[in-house]
C-alpha positions in Angstrom: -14.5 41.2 34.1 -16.2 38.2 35.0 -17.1 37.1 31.5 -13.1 37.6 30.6 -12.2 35.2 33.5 -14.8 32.9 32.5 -13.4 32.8 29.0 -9.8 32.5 30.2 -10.7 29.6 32.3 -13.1 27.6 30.1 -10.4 28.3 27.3 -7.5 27.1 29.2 -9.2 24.0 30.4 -10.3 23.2 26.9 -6.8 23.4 25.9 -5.5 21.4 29.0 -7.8 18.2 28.2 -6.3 18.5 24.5 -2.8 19.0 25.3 -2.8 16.6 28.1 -3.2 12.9 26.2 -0.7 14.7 24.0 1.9 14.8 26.9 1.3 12.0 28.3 1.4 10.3 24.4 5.2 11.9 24.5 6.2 10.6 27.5 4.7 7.2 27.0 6.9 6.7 23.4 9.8 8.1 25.3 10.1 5.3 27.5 9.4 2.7 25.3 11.9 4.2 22.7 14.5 4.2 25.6 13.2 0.6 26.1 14.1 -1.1 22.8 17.6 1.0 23.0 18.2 -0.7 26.0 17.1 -4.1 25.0 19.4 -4.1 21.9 22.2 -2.3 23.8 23.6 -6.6 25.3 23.0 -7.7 21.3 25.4 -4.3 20.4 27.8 -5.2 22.9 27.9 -9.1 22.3 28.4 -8.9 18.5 30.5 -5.3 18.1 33.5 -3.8 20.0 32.0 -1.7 23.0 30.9 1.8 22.0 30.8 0.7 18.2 27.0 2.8 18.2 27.9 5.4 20.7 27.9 8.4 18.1 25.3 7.2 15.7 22.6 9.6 14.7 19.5 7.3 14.9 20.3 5.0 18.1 16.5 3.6 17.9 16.9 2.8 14.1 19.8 0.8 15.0 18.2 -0.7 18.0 15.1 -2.2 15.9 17.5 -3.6 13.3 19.7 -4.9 15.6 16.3 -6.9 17.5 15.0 -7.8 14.3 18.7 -9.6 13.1 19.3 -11.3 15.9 15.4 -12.5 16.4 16.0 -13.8 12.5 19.0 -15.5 13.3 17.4 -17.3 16.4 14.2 -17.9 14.2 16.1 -19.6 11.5 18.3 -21.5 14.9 14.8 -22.8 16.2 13.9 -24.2 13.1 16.3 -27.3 13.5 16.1 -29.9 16.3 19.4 -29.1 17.3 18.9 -25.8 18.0 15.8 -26.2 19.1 17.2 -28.0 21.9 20.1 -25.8 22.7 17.7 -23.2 23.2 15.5 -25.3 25.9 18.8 -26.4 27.7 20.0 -22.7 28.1 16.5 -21.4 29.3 16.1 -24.5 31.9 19.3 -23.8 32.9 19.7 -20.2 32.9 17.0 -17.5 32.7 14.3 -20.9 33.5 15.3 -20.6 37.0 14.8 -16.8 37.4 11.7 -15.3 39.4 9.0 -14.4 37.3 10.5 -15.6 33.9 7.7 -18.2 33.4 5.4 -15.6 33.8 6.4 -12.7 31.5 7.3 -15.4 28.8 3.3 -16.8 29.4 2.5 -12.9 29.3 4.6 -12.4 25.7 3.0 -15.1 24.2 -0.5 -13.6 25.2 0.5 -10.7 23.5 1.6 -12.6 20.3 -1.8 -14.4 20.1 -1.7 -17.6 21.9 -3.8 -19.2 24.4 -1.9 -17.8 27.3 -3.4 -15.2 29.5 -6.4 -14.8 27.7 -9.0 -12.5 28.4 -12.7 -13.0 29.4 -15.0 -12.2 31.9 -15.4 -13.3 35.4 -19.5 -14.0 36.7 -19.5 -12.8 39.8 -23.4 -12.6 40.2 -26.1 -11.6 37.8 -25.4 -8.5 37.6 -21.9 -7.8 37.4 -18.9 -9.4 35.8 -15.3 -8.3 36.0 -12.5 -8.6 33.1 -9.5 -10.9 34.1 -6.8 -13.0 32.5 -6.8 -16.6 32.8 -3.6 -18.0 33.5 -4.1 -22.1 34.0 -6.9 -24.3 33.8 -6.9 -26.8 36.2 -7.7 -30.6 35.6 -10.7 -30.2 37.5 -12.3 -27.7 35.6 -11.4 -24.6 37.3 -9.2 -22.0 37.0 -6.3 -19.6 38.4 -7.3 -16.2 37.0 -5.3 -12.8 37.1 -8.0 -9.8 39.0 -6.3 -6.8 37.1 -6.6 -3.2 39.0 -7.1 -0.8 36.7 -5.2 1.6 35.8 -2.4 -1.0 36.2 -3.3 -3.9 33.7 -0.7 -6.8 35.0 -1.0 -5.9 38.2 -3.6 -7.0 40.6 -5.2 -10.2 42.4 -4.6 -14.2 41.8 -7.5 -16.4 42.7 -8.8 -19.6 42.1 -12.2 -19.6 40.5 -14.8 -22.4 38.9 -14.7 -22.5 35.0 -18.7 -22.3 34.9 -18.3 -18.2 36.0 -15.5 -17.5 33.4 -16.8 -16.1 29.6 -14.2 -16.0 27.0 -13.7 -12.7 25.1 -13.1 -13.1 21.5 -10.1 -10.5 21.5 -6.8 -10.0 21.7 -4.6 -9.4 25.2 -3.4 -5.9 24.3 -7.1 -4.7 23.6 -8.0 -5.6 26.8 -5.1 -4.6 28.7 -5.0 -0.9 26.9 -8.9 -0.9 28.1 -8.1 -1.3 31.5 -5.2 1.5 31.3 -7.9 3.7 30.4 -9.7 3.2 33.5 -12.7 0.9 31.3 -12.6 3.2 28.2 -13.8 1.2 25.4 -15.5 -1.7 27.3 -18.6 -0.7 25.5 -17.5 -1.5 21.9 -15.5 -4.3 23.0 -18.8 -6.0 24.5 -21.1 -4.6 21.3 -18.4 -6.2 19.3 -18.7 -10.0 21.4 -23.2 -9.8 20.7 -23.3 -8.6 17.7 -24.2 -12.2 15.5 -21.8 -13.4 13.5 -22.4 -11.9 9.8 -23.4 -8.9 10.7 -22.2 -5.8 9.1 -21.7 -3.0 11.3 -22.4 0.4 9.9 -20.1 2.2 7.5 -19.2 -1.3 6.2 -19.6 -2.6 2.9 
């Protein structure tokens, strides 16, 4: 009787720790499904009669071509000098003054690859160093750095540190911030990745 509840258990728990990330996977593209529905839901309602898309059969497929029409239109907008300035007078003078704005656009282009918030390491002895995200460099060499608590990547502590403690990483913002969801997961081949000398091949590769 023993051996069968041993069984059922170590069975069951095997199947829990595969089913789990598979739950939590679900959940996780729920939300951001409902996310870009709800993003292009202002765009729907701007350009078409309200309700126009409240019966259609594939609301995110809409939603994505919706975001990707208007960000064309802006694109092609912001390619002119006119428009370029339209667009810098409406944020200064709309969404510019909002709380936070400055920050999530510095966050969004982190995420599209430029310099801002970019990751690296923080010396805080010999032996231990601690990601962050830098977010200015001051004239005087230091720097205001984002402490992220993991499992919550954006969230965590400001502070004002010397640029002689900080180590660039040569990677992007999302790799980093997906580590630090993970509680660390995948620190170790994001380091290996940062020594290994330039050239070399690592295995597998040809």
């Amino acid at each position: 009787m023993k051996k069968l509840a041993d069984f059922m258990k170590t069975t069951a728990a095997g199947g829990f720790f595969v089913l789990l990330p598979l739950i939590l996977f679900y959940l996780l593209l729920s939300q951001i499904l409902e996310l870009i529905v709800g993003m292009a839901t202002p765009i729907a309602d701007l350009l078409f009669p309200k309700g126009t898309f409240d019966e259609v059969s594939a609301p995110v497929l809409v939603a994505i071509l919706l975001l990707l029409g208007a960000s064309f239109v802006i694109g092609i907008a912001m390619r002119s000098e006119n428009g370029r300035r339209l667009a810098n007078w409406i944020e200064q003078n709309t969404i510019g003054k909002l709380p936070l704005y400055k920050a999530v656009k510095e966050l969004a282009r982190g995420f599209a690859g430029d310099d801002a918030f970019q990751p690296a390491l923080l010396r805080n002895s010999e032996t231990e160093q601690e990601m962050i995200y830098i977010v200015e460099k001051h004239d005087d060499g230091r720097h205001t750095v984002l402490v992220p608590w993991a499992p919550a990547s954006f969230a965590g502590s400001v502070k004002i540190v010397s640029g002689d403690r900080i180590e660039l990483l040569d990677t992007s913002l999302g790799d980093v911030s997906r580590i630090l969801s993970q509680w660390g997961v995948g620190t170790r081949e994001l380091l290996e990745q940062k020594e290994k000398p330039h050239g070399e091949v690592s295995e597998g590769s040809t």
